[in-house]
Every structure is written in structure tokens, then in C-alpha cells.
C-alpha positions as a printed Julia matrix, in Angstrom:
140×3 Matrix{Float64}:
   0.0    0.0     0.0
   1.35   3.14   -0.89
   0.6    6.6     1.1
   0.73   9.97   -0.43
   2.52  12.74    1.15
   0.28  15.91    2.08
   2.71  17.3     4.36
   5.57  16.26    6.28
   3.61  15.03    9.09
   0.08  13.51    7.47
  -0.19  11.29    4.42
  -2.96   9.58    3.74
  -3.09   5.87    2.36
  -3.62   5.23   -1.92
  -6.66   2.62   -0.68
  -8.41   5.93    1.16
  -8.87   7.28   -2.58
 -11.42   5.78   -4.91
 -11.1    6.83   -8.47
 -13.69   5.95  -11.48
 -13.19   6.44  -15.13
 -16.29   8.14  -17.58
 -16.73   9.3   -20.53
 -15.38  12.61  -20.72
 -17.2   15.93  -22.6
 -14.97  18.07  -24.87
 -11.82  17.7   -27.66
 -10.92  14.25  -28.01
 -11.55  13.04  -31.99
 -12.27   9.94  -32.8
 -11.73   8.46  -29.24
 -14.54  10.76  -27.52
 -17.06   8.01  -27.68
 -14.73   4.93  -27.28
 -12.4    6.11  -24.52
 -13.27   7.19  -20.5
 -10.65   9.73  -19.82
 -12.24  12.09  -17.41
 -11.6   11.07  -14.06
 -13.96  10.74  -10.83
 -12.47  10.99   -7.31
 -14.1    9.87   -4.26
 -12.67  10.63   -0.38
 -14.44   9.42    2.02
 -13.37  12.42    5.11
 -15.35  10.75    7.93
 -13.48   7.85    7.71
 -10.07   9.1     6.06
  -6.7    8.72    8.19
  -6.77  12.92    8.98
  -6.51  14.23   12.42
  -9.92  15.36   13.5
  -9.18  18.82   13.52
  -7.68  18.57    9.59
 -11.01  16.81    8.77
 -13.32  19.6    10.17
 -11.83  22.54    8.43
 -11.41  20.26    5.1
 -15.11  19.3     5.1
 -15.55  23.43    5.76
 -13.3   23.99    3.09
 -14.62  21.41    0.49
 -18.48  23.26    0.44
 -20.28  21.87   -2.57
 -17.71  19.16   -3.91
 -19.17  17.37   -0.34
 -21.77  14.86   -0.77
 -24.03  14.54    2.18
 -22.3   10.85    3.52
 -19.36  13.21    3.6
 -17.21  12.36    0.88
 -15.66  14.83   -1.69
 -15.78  14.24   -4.98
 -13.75  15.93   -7.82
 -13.82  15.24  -11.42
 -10.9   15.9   -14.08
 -11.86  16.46  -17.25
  -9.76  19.29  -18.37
  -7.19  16.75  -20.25
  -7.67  14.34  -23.19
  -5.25  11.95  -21.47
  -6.55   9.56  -18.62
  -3.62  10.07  -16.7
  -2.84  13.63  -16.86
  -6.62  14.17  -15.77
  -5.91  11.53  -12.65
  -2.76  13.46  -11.9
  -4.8   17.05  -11.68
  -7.83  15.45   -9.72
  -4.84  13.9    -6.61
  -3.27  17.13   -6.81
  -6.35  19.42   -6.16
  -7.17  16.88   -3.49
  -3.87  17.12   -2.17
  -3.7   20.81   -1.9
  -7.31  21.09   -0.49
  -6.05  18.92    2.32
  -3.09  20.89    2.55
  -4.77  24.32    2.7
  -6.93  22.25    5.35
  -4.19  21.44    7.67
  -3.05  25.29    8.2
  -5.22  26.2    11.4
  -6.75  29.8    11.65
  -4.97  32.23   14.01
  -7.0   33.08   17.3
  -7.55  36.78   16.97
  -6.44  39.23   19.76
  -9.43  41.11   21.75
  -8.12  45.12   21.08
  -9.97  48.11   22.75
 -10.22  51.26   20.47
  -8.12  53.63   21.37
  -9.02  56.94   23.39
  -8.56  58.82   20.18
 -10.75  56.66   17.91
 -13.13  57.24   20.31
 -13.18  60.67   20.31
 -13.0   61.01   16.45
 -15.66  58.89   16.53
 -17.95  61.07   18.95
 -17.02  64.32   16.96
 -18.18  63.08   13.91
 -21.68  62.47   15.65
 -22.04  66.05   17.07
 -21.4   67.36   13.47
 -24.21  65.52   12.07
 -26.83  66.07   14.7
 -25.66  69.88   14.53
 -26.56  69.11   10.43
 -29.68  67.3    11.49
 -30.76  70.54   13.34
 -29.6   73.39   11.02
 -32.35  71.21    8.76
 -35.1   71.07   11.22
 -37.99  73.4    10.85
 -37.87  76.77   13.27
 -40.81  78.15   14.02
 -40.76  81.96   14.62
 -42.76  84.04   16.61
């Protein structure tokens, strides 16, 4: 069994990765009716070999390519070779894992500052003092 590399750390195994063969739109002569060469990819997340924190932001990151058993699927069809289109499918799953494994930064509470603040509260006088030069005076 062979494993593919995502990043130094996590690989996942070949078997995790189920890949079907149709008939593929597009160029392709004489061999467009004859010959599959677009390429289906099926990865099953819930039960893949990622740490549980990898999976999460992948399924987050995946959106629509996610069926609802969670598995992603991605088809290659960009190619009139079989294997050039298998080779683009494994590496767009490869880098959507990838961009997956890079966890979000925890962002810092921050007050605003006394300045903002008071910027902030000038700004409102000078409107209402616009809102009231427009309002109506009545005159003895």
C-alpha cells in the first residue's frame, strides 16, 4: 500500500482514494465516444486517516464538492489523457487537504483607542448639529 505525502507530518493511504473512469465531454476526436478519460475521485473524510481537527476545516473547506455521507468528490476532465486528468484530480485533493491542515490564528481582543473614540464622537455632534440646522424653526 502506498501513502501519499500531504505534508511532512500527514499522508494519507492510496486505498483511502477511490477513483472511477467516464466518458469525458470536450476535444478528443475519434476516441470521444470509445475512450473514459475524465476522471472521478471519491474521499471518504469521515473515515479518512486525517486528524480530527484537519477533517473539520477540510469538510468546511470542500463546500459543494461534499456529498451529504461526507465524501468529496472531484472530477478531471480538463485533459484528453486519462492520466494527466488523474494526476490534476490527486493534486487538487492534495492541496485542499493541505490548505486544510493550516489552522486559523486566534484573533487578539483590542480596545479602540481613546482617540478613535473621540473622532468617533465628533463626527456624531457634526451631524446632529446638520440634522438641526435642517429642522424646521418656528418663529414668533
Amino acid at each position: 500500500m502506498s501513502r501519499i505525502p500531504i505534508t511532512p507530518k500527514i499522508a494519507i493511504d492510496d486505498s483511502e482514494i477511490v477513483e472511477t473512469f467516464i466518458q469525458s465531454s470536450g476535444p478528443g476526436g475519434q476516441n470521444v465516444n470509445k475512450v473514459a478519460t475524465a476522471v472521478q475521485l471519491r474521499f471518504d473524510v469521515a473515515h479518512s486517516s486525517l486528524p480530527p481537527d484537519v477533517r473539520a476545516r477540510l469538510v468546511r473547506i470542500a463546500g459543494h464538492r461534499l456529498t451529504k455521507d461526507g465524501v468529496i468528490v472531484l472530477t478531471g476532465r480538463q485533459y484528453r489523457l486519462q492520466q494527466r486528468n488523474r494526476e490534476d484530480v490527486r493534486e487538487r485533493l492534495i492541496e485542499m487537504i493541505r490548505e486544510a491542515t493550516i489552522a486559523p490564528r486566534k484573533r487578539k481582543a483590542t480596545r479602540p483607542t481613546r482617540a478613535s473614540k473621540e473622532r468617533r464622537l465628533e463626527g456624531k455632534k457634526i451631524r446632529a448639529q446638520h440634522k438641526q440646522m435642517r429642522a424646521k424653526r418656528i418663529e414668533d
